[in-house]
DRENNUZA-580722 format. One record per residue (C-alpha): residue number from 1; x, y negated, z. Coordinates in steps of 0.2 Angstrom, whole numbers, plus 2048, in hexadecimal, padded with zeros to 3 digits. Layout:
// DRENNUZA-580722
<site><resi>NUM</resi><u>X</u><v>Y</v><w>Z</w></site>
...
//
This chain:
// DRENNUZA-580722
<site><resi>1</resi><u>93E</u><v>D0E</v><w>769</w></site>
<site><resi>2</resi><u>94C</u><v>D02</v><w>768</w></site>
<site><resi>3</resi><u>94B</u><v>CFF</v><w>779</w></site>
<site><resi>4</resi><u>94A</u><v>D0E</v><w>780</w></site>
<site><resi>5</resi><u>95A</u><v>D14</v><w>774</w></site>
<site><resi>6</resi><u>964</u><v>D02</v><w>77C</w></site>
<site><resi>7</resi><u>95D</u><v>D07</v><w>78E</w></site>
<site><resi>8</resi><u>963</u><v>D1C</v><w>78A</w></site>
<site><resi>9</resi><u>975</u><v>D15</v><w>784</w></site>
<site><resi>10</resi><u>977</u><v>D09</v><w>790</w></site>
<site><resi>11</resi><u>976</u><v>D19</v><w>79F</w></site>
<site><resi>12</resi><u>980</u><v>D24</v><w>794</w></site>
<site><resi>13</resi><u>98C</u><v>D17</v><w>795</w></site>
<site><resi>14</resi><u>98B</u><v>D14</v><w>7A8</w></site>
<site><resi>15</resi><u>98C</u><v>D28</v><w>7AC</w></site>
<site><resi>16</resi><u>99B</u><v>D27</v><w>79E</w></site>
<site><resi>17</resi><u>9A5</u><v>D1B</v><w>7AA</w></site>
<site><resi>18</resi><u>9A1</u><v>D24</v><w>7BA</w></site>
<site><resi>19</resi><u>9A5</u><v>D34</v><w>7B3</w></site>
<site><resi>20</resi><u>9B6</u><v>D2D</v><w>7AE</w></site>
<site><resi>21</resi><u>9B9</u><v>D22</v><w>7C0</w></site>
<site><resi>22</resi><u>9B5</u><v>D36</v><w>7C9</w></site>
<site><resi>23</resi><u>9C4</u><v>D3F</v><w>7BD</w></site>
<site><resi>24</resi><u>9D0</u><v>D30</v><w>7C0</w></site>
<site><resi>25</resi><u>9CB</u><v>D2F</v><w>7D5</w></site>
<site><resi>26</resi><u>9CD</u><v>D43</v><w>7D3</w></site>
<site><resi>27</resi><u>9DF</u><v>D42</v><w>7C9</w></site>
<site><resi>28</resi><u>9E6</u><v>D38</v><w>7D6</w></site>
<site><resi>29</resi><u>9E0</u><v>D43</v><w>7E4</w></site>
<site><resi>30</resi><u>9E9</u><v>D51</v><w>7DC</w></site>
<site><resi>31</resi><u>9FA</u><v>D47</v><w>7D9</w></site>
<site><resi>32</resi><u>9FB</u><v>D3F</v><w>7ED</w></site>
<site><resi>33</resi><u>9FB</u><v>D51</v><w>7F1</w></site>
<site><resi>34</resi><u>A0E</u><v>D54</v><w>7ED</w></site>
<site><resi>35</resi><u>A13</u><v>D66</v><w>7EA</w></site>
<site><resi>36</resi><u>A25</u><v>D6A</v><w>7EF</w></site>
<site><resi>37</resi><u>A32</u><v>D74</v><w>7E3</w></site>
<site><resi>38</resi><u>A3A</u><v>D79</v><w>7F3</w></site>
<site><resi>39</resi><u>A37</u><v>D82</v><w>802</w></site>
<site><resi>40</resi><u>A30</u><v>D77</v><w>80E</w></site>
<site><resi>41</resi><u>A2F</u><v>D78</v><w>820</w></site>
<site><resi>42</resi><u>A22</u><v>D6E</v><w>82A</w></site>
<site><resi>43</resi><u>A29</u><v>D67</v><w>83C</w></site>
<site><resi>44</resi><u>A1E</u><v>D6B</v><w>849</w></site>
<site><resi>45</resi><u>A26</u><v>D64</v><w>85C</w></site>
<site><resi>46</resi><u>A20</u><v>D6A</v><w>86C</w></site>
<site><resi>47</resi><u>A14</u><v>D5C</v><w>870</w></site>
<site><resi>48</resi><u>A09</u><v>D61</v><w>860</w></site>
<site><resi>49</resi><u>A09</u><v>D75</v><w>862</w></site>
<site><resi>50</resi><u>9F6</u><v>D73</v><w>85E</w></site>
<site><resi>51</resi><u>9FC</u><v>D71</v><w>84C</w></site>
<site><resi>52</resi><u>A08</u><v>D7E</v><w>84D</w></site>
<site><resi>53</resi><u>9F9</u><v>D8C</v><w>846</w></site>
<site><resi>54</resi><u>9F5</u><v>D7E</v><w>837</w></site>
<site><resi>55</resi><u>A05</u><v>D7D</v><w>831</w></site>
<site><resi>56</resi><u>A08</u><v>D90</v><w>830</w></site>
<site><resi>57</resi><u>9F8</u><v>D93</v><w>829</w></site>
<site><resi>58</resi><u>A01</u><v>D89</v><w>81A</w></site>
<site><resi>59</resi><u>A04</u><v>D95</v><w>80B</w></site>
<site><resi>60</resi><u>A0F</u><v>D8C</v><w>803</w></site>
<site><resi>61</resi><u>A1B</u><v>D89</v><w>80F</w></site>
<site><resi>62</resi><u>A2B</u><v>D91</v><w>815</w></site>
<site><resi>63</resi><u>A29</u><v>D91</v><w>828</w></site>
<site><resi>64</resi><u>A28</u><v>D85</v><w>835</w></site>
<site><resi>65</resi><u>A35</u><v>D79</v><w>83D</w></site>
<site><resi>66</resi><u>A34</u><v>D78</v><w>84F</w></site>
<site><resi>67</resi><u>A3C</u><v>D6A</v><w>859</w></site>
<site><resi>68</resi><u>A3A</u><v>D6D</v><w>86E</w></site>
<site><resi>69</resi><u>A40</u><v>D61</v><w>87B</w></site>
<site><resi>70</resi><u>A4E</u><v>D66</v><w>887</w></site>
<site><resi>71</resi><u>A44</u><v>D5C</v><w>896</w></site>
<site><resi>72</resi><u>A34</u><v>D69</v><w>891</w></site>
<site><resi>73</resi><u>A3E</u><v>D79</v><w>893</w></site>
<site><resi>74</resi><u>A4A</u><v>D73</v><w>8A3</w></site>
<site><resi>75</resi><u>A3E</u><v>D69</v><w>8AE</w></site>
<site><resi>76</resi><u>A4A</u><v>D70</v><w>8BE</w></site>
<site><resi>77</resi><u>A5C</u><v>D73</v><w>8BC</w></site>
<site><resi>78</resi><u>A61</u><v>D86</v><w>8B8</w></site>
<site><resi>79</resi><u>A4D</u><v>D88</v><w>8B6</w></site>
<site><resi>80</resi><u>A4B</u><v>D87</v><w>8A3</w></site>
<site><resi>81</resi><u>A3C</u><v>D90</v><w>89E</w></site>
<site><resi>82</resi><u>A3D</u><v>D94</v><w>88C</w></site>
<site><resi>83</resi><u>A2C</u><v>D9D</v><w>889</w></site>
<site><resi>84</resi><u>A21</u><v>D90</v><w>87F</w></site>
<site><resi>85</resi><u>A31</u><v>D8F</v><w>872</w></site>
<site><resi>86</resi><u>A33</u><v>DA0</v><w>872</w></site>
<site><resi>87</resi><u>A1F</u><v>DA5</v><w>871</w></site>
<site><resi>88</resi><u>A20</u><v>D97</v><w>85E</w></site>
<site><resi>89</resi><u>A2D</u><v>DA1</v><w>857</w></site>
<site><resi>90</resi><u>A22</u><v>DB2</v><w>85C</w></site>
<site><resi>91</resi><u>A14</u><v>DA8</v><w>854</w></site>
<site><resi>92</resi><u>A1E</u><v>DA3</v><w>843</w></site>
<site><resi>93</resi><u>A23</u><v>DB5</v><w>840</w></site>
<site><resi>94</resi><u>A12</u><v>DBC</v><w>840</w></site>
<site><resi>95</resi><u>A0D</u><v>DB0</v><w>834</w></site>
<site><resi>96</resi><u>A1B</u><v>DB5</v><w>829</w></site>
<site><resi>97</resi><u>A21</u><v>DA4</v><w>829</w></site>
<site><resi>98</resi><u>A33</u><v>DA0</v><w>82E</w></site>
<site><resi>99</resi><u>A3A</u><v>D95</v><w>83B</w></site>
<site><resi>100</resi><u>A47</u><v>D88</v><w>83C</w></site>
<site><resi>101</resi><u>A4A</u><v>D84</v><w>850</w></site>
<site><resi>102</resi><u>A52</u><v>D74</v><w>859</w></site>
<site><resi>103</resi><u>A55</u><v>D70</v><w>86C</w></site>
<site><resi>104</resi><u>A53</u><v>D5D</v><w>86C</w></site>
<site><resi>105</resi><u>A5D</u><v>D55</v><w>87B</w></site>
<site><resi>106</resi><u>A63</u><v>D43</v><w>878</w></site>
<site><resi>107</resi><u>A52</u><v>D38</v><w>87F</w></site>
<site><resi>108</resi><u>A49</u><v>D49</v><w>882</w></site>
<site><resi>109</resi><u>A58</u><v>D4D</v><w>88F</w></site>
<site><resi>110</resi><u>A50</u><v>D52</v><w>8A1</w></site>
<site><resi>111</resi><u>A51</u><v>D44</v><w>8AF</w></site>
<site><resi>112</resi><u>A5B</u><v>D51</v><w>8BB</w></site>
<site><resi>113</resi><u>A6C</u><v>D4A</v><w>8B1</w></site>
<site><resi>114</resi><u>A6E</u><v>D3B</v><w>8BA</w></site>
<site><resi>115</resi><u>A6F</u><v>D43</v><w>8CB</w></site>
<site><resi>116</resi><u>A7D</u><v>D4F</v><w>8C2</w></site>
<site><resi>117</resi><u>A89</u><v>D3C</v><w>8BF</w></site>
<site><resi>118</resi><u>A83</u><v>D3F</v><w>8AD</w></site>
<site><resi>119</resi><u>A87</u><v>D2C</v><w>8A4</w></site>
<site><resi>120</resi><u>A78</u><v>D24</v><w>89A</w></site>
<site><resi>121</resi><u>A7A</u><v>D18</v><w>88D</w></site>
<site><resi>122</resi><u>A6C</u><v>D0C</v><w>886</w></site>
<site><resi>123</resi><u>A62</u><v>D05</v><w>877</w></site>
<site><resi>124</resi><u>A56</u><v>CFE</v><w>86E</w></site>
<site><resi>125</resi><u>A49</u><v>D0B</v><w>860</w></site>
<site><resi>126</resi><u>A4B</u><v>D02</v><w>850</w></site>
<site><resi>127</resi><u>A3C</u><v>D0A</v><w>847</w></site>
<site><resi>128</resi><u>A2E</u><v>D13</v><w>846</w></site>
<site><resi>129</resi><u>A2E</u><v>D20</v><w>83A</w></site>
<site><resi>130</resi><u>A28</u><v>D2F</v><w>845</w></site>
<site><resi>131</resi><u>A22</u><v>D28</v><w>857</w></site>
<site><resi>132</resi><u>A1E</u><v>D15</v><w>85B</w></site>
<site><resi>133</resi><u>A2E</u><v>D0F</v><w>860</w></site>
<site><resi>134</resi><u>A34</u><v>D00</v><w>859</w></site>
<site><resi>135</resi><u>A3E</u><v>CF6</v><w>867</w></site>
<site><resi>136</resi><u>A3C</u><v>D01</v><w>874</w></site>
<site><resi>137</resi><u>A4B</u><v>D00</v><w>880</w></site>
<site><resi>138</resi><u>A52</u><v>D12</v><w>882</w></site>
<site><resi>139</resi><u>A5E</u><v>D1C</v><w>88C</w></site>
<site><resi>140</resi><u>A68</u><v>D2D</v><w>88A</w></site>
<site><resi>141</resi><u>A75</u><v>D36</v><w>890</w></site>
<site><resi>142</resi><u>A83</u><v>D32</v><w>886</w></site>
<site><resi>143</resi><u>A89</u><v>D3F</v><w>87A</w></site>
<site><resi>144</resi><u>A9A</u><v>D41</v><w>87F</w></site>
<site><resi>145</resi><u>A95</u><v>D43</v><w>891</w></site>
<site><resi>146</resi><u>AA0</u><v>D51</v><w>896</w></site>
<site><resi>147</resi><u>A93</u><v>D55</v><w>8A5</w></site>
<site><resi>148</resi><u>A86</u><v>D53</v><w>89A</w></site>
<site><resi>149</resi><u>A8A</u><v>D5E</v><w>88B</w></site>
<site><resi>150</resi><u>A8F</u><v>D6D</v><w>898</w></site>
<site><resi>151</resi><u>A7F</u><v>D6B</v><w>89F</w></site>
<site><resi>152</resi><u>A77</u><v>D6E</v><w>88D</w></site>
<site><resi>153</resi><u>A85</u><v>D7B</v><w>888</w></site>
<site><resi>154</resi><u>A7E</u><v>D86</v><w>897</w></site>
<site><resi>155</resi><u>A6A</u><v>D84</v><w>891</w></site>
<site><resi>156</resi><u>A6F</u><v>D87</v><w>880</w></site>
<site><resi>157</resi><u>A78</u><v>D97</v><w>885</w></site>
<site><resi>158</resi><u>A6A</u><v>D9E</v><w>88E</w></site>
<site><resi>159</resi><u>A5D</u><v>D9A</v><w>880</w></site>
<site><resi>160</resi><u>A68</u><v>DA2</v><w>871</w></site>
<site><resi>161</resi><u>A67</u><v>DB4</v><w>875</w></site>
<site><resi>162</resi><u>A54</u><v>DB3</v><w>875</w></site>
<site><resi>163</resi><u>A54</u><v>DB0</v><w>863</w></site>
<site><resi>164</resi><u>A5C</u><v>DC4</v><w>85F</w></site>
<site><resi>165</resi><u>A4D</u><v>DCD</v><w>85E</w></site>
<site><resi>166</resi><u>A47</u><v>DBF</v><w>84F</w></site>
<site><resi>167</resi><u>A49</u><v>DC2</v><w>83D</w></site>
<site><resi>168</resi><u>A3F</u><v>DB1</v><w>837</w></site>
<site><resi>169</resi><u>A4C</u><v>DA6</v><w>840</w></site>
<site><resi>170</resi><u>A52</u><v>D9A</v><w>830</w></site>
<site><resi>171</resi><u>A5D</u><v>D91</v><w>838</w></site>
<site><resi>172</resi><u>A62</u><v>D8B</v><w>84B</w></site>
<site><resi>173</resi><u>A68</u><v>D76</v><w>84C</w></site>
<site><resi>174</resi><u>A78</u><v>D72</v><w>855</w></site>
<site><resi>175</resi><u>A71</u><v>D63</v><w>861</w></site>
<site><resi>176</resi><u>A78</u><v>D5C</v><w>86E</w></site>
<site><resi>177</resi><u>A84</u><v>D4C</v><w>86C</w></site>
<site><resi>178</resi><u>A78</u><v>D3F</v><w>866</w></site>
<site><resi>179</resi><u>A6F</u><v>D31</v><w>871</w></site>
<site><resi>180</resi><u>A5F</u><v>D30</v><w>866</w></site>
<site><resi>181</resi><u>A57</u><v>D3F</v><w>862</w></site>
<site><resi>182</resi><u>A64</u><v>D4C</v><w>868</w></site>
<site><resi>183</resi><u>A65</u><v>D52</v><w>854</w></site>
<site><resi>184</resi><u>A6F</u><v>D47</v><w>84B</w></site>
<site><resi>185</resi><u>A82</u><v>D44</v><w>84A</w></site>
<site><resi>186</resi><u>A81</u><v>D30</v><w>84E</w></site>
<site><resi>187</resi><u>A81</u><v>D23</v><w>85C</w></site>
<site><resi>188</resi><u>A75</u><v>D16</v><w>85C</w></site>
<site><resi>189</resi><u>A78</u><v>D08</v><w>868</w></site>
<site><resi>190</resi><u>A81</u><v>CF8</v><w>869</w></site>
<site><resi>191</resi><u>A96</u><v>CF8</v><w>867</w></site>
<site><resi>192</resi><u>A97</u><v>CF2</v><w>879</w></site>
<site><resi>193</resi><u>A8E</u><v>D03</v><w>880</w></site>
<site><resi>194</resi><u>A9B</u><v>D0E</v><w>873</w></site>
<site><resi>195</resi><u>AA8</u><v>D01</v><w>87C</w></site>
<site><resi>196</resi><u>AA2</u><v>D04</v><w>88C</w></site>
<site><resi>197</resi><u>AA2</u><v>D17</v><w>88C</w></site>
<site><resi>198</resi><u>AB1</u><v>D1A</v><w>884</w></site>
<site><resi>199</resi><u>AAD</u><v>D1F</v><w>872</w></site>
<site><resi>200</resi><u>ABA</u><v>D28</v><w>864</w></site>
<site><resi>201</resi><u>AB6</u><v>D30</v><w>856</w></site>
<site><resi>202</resi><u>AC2</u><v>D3E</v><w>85D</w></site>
<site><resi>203</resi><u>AB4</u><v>D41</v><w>86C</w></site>
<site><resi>204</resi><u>AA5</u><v>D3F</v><w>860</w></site>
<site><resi>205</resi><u>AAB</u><v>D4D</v><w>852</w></site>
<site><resi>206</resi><u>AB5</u><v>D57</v><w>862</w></site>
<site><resi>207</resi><u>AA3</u><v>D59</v><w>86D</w></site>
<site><resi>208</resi><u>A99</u><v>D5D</v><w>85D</w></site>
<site><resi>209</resi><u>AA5</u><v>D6B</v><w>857</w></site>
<site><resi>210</resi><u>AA5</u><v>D72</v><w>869</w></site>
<site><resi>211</resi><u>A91</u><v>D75</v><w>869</w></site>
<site><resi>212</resi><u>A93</u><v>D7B</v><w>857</w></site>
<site><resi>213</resi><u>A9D</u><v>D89</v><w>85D</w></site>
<site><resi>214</resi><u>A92</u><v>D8B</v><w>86E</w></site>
<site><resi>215</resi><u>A84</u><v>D90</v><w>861</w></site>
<site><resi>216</resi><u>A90</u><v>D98</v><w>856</w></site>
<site><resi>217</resi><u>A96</u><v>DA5</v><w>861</w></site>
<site><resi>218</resi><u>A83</u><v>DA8</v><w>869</w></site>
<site><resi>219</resi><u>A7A</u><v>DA9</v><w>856</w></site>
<site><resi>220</resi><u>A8B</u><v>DB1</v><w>84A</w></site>
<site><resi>221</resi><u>A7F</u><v>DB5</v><w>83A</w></site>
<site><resi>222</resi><u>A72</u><v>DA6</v><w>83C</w></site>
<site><resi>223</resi><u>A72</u><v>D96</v><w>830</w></site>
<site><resi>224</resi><u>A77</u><v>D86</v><w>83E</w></site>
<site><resi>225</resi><u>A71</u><v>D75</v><w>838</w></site>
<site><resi>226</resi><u>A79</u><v>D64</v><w>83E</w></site>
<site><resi>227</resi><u>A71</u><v>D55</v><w>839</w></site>
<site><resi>228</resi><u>A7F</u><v>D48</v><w>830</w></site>
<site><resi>229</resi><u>A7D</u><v>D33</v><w>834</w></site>
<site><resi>230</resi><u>A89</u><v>D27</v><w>830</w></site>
<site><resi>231</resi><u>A83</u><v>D1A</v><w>83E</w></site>
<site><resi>232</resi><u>A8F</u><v>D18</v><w>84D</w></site>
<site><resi>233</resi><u>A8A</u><v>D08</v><w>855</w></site>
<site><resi>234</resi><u>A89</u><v>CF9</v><w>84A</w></site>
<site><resi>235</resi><u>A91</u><v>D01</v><w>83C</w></site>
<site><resi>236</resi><u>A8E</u><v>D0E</v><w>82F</w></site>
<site><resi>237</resi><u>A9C</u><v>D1B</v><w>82C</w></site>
<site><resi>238</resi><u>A9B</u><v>D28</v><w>824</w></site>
<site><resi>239</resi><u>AAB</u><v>D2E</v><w>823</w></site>
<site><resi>240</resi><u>AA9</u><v>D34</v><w>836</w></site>
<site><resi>241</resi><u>A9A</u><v>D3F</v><w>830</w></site>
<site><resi>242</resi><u>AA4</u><v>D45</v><w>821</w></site>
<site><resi>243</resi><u>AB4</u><v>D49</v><w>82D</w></site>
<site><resi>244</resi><u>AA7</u><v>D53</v><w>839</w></site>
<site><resi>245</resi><u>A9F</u><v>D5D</v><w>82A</w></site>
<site><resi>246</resi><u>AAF</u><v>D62</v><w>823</w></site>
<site><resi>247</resi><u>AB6</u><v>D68</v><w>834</w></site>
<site><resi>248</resi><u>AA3</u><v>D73</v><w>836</w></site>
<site><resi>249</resi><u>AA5</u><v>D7B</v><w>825</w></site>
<site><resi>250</resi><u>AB7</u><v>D81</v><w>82D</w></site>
<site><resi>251</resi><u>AAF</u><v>D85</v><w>83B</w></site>
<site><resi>252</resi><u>A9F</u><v>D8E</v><w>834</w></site>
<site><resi>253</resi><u>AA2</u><v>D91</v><w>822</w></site>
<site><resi>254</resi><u>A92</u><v>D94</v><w>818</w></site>
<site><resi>255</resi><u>A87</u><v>D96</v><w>827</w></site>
<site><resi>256</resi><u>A88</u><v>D84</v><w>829</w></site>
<site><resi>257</resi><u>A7B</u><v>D78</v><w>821</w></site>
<site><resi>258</resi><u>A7C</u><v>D65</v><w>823</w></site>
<site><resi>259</resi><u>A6D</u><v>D5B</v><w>824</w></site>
<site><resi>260</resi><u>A65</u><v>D4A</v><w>822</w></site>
<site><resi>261</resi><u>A56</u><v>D45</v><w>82C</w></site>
<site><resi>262</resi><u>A55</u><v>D33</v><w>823</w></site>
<site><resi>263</resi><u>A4E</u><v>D3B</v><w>811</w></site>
<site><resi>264</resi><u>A41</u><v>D30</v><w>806</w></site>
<site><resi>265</resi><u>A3E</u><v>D2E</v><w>7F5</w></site>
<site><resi>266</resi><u>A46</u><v>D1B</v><w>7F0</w></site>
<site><resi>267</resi><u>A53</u><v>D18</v><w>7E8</w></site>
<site><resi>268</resi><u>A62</u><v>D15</v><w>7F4</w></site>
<site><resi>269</resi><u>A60</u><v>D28</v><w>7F9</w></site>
<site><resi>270</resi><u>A6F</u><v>D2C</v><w>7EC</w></site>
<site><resi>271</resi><u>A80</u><v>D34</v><w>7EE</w></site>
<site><resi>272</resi><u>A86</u><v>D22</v><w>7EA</w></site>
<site><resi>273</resi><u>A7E</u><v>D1E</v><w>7FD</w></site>
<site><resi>274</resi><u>A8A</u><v>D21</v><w>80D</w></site>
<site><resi>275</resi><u>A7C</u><v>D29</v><w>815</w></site>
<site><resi>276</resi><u>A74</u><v>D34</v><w>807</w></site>
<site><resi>277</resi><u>A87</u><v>D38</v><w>7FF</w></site>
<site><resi>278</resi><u>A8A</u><v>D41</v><w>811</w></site>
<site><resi>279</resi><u>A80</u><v>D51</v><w>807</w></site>
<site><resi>280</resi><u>A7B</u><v>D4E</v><w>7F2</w></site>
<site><resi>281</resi><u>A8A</u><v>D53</v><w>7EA</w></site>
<site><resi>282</resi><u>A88</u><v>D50</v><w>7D5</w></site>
<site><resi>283</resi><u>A75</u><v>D4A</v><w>7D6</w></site>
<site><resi>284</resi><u>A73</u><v>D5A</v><w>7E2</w></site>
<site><resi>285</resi><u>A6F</u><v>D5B</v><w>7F3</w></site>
<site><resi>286</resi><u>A7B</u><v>D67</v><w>7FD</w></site>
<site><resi>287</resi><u>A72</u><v>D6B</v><w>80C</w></site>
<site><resi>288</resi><u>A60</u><v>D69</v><w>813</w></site>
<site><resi>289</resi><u>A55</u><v>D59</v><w>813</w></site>
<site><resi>290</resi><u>A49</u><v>D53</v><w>820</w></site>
<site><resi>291</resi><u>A3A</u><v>D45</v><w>81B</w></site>
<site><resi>292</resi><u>A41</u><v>D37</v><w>824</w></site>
<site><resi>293</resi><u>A2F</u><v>D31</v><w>82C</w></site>
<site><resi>294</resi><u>A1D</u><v>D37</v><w>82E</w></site>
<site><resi>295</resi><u>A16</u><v>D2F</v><w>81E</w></site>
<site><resi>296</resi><u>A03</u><v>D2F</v><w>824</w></site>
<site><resi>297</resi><u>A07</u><v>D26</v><w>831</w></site>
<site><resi>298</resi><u>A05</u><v>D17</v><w>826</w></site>
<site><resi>299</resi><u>9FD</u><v>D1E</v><w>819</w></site>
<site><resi>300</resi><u>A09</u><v>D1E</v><w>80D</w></site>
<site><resi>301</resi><u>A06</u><v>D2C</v><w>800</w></site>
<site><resi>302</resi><u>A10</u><v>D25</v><w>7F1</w></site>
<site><resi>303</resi><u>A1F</u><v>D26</v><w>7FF</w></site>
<site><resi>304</resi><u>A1A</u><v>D39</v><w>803</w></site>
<site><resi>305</resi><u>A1A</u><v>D3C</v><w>7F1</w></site>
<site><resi>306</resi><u>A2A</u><v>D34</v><w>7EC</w></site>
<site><resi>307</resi><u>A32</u><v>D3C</v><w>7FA</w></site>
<site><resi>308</resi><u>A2D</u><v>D4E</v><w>7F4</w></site>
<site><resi>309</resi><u>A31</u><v>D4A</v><w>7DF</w></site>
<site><resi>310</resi><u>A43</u><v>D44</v><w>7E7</w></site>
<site><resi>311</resi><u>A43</u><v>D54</v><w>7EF</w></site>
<site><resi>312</resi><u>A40</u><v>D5D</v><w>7E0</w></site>
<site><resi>313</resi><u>A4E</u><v>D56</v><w>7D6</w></site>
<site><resi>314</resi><u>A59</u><v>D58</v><w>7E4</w></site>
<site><resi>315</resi><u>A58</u><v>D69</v><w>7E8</w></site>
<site><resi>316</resi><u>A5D</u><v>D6A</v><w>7FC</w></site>
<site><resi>317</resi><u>A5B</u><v>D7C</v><w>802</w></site>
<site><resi>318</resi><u>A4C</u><v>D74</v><w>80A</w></site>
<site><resi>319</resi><u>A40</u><v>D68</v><w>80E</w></site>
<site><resi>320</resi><u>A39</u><v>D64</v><w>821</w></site>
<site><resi>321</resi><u>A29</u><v>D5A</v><w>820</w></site>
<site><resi>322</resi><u>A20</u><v>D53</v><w>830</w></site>
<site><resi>323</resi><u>A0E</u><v>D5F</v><w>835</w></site>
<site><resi>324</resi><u>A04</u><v>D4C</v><w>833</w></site>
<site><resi>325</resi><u>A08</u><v>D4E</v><w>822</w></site>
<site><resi>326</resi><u>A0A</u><v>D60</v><w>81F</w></site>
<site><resi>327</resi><u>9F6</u><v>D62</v><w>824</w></site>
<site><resi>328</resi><u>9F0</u><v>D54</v><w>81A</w></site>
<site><resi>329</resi><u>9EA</u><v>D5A</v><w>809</w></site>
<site><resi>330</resi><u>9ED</u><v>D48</v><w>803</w></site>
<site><resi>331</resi><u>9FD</u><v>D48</v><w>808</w></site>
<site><resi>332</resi><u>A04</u><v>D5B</v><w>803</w></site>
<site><resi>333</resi><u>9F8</u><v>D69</v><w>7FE</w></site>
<site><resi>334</resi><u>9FB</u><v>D7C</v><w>7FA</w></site>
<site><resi>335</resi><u>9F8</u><v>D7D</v><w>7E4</w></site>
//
């Protein structure tokens, strides 16, 4: 009997510690699953539209954000064809879900430039926080390209009136003058090229206020997004960005909404930073936030989930997170 009574608690000792391995494997299943206090919007570009039905069958999101590349709607010049674009938004509002749109020109500008005398400049990716990148020597039109930016003033025009008919439209981004991704208010090269093409800060701000009021005067009662930076070149200067913001909220009042597309959880990201000051104000963030890399990608769930609690604290009207991320239950889940 004193065997059998050793041998009984023995197992109810084994089935004890399993038991308890299950609830603390099951605890932090539920906690890398961040839930946002915020409205969040997942970012869905036109290379991955297979995910575009996944993320709006979301319930807990806001809508979608939907990034398309200039050289996919204007193969041929004076040919844009604007239909997969407009056929997502059509697709968002029947879900309910609201959209935030952006033309990306910058690398995704079409090849037919060149021939227009359009001037490039070059450099090289450093990182890889959304495509593999890293090194890779690059070249776009450079922002200030007076050729250039008519040339995406005239798509931008013709695209605009399209989006009348829509009542999910969130907000519209004014693109145009960067070299990387076409979105945000930086250059990122080497001091020669801003030598070698003739850069001022006058030119910079001047060519990003002048597509601020091309989507102005197209969309008069839609919310228009520019995303601050504070890298020109080698150096970091904020006070260009800041110069820029101010002259937009002149320009746009209350309809305008700055962003930052470089958003994590650490601890620099604080108004104390030159980047990060560019929108919190007094532990709050004035504007909108975007995760500032695809956290899957290198399965980084404690990242993911810092992200989303700095969010939380933070406050910014809302929260873009990448679709890898957004359809991976261990990364964001509907509660």
């Amino acid at each position: 009997m004193q065997s059998a009574s050793s041998t009984f608690r023995f197992i109810s000792g084994l089935l004890f510690c399993f038991a308890t391995i299950l609830i603390v494997l099951s605890s932090g299943s539920s906690e890398a699953a961040s839930p946002s206090e915020r409205p969040v919007y997942v970012i869905v570009r036109n290379n991955e539209l297979n995910l575009l039905p996944k993320a709006l069958s979301l319930s807990c999101v806001e809508g979608v954000t939907i990034y398309w590349s200039w050289r996919s709607i204007e193969k041929v010049k004076d040919q844009p064809d604007f239909n997969g674009l407009i056929d997502a938004v059509k697709e968002a509002q029947a879900a309910g879900k609201k959209v935030n749109i952006a033309i990306l020109p910058g690398l995704w500008s079409p090849n037919w430039l060149s021939a227009q005398g359009v001037k490039y400049m070059n450099w090289s990716h450093t990182d890889n926080y959304v495509d593999n990148v890293n090194g890779k020597p690059s070249s776009a039109p450079v922002p200030w390209d007076a050729t250039y930016l008519a040339n995406f003033t005239a798509l931008i025009r013709k695209f605009l009136p399209a989006l009348a008919p829509f009542k999910n439209i969130n907000s519209v981004a004014v693109t145009g003058p960067s070299n990387t991704n076409g979105l945000e208010a930086a250059v990122i090269s080497a001091d020669e090229q801003l030598r070698a093409h003739n850069y001022s800060d006058k030119s910079f701000i001047s060519a990003w206020l002048e597509m601020a009021k091309t989507f102005s005067q197209d969309l008069p009662d839609t919310t228009l997004t520019v995303a601050l930076h504070e890298q020109i070149g080698s150096a970091k200067r904020p006070a260009v960005s800041r110069e820029l913001s101010r002259e937009l909220r002149e320009l746009l009042g209350e309809r305008y909404v700055p962003m930052l597309l470089g958003f994590e959880g650490k601890g620099w990201f604080n108004e104390r930073n030159g980047y990060a000051g560019l929108i919190i104000n007094r532990g709050q963030a004035q504007g909108a936030l975007q995760a500032i890399k695809i956290y899957s990608k290198s399965n980084d769930v404690s990242g993911f989930r810092s992200m989303v609690q700095r969010s939380n604290s933070l406050r910014p009207r809302w929260l873009e997170i990448w679709a890898a991320d957004a359809l991976d239950k261990q990364y964001f889940q509907c509660q």
